[in-house]
C-alpha positions in Angstrom: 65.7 38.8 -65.7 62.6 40.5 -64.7 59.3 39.7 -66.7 57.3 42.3 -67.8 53.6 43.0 -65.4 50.2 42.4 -66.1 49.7 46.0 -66.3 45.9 47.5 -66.9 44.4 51.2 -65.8 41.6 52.4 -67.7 38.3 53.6 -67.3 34.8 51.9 -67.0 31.4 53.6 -67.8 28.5 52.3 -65.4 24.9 52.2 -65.9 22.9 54.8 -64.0 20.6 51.9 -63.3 20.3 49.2 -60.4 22.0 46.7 -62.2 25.3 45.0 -60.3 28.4 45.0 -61.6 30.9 42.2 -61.4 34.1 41.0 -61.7 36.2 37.8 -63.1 39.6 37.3 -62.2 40.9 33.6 -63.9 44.0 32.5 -63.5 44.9 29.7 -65.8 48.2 27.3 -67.0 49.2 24.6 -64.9 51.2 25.2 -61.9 50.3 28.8 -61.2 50.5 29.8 -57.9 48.4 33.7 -57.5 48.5 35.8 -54.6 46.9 38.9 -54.7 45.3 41.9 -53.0 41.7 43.0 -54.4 40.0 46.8 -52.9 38.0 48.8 -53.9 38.9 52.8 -52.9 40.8 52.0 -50.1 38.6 49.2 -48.8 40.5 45.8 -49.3 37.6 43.6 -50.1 39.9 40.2 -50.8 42.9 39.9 -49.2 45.6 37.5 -50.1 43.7 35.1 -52.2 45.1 32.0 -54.1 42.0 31.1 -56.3 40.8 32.4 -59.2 36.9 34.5 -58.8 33.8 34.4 -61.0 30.8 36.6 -60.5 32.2 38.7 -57.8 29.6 41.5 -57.1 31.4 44.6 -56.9 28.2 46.7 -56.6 25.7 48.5 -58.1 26.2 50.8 -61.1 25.7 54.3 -59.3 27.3 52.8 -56.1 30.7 52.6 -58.2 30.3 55.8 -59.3 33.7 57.9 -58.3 35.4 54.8 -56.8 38.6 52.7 -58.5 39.0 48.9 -58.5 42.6 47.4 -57.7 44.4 44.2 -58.2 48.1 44.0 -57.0 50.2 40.5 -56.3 51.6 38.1 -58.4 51.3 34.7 -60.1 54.7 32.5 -59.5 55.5 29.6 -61.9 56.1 26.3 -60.4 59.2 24.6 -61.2 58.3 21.0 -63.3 55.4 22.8 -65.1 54.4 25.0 -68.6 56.1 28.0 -67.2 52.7 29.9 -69.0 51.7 32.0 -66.8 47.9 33.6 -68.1 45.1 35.9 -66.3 41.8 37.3 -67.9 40.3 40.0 -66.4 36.9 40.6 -67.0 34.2 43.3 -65.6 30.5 43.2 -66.7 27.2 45.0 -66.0 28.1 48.4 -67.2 27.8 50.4 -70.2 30.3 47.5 -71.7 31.7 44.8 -71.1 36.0 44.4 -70.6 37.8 41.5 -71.1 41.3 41.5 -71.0 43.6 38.5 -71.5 46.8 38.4 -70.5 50.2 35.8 -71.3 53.1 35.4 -70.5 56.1 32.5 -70.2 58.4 33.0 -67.6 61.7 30.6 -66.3 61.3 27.9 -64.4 60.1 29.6 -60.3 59.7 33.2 -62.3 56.4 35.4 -61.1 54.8 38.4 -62.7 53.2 41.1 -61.0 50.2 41.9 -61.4 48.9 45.6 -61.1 45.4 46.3 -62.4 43.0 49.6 -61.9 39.6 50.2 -62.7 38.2 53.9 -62.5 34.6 53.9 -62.5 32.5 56.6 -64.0 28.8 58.0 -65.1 
């Protein structure tokens, strides 16, 4: 049976000022295996990681301006574990912060996909 994704596309107001924005991207629950595709635009700035990120400087404020953040992969279960699969997204130094948290429990070996987009604005 197919789980359902990690789905988020929204927009993110950014500060006109010199102040950097930047990303979290935690993956939690024992026995979670990520893989996953980071860009921003069509510039792939992390490709194929397996660790969660903290802190990750996207850019300045009016540097984002126009441009859209994806994350595409998945996180697979491993077999002999929780079977909780979790991610919290978070994005900070803008107009507001985001933090999005999401769950999931999946069969034993199961993945969800992760698809997440961040339009950046003035």
């Amino acid at each position: 049976m197919a789980n359902d994704p990690f789905v988020y596309d929204n927009f993110y107001k950014i500060n006109t000022d010199d102040d950097q924005v930047t990303l979290d991207l935690i993956f939690g629950g024992l026995g979670q295996s990520v893989d996953y595709v980071l860009a921003l635009d069509d510039v792939i700035k992390i490709d194929h990681s397996k660790i969660s990120i903290q802190d990750y400087t996207l850019g300045k404020g009016p540097d984002l301006a126009g441009k859209t953040l994806t994350v595409s992969g998945n996180i697979q279960d491993m077999p002999a574990t929780s079977h909780d699969i979790t991610l919290i997204l978070r994005i900070k130094g803008g107009a507001t912060n985001i933090e999005q948290s999401y769950a999931g429990e999946v069969s034993p070996g199961d993945n969800i996909d992760i698809s997440l987009a961040v339009h950046f604005y003035k």
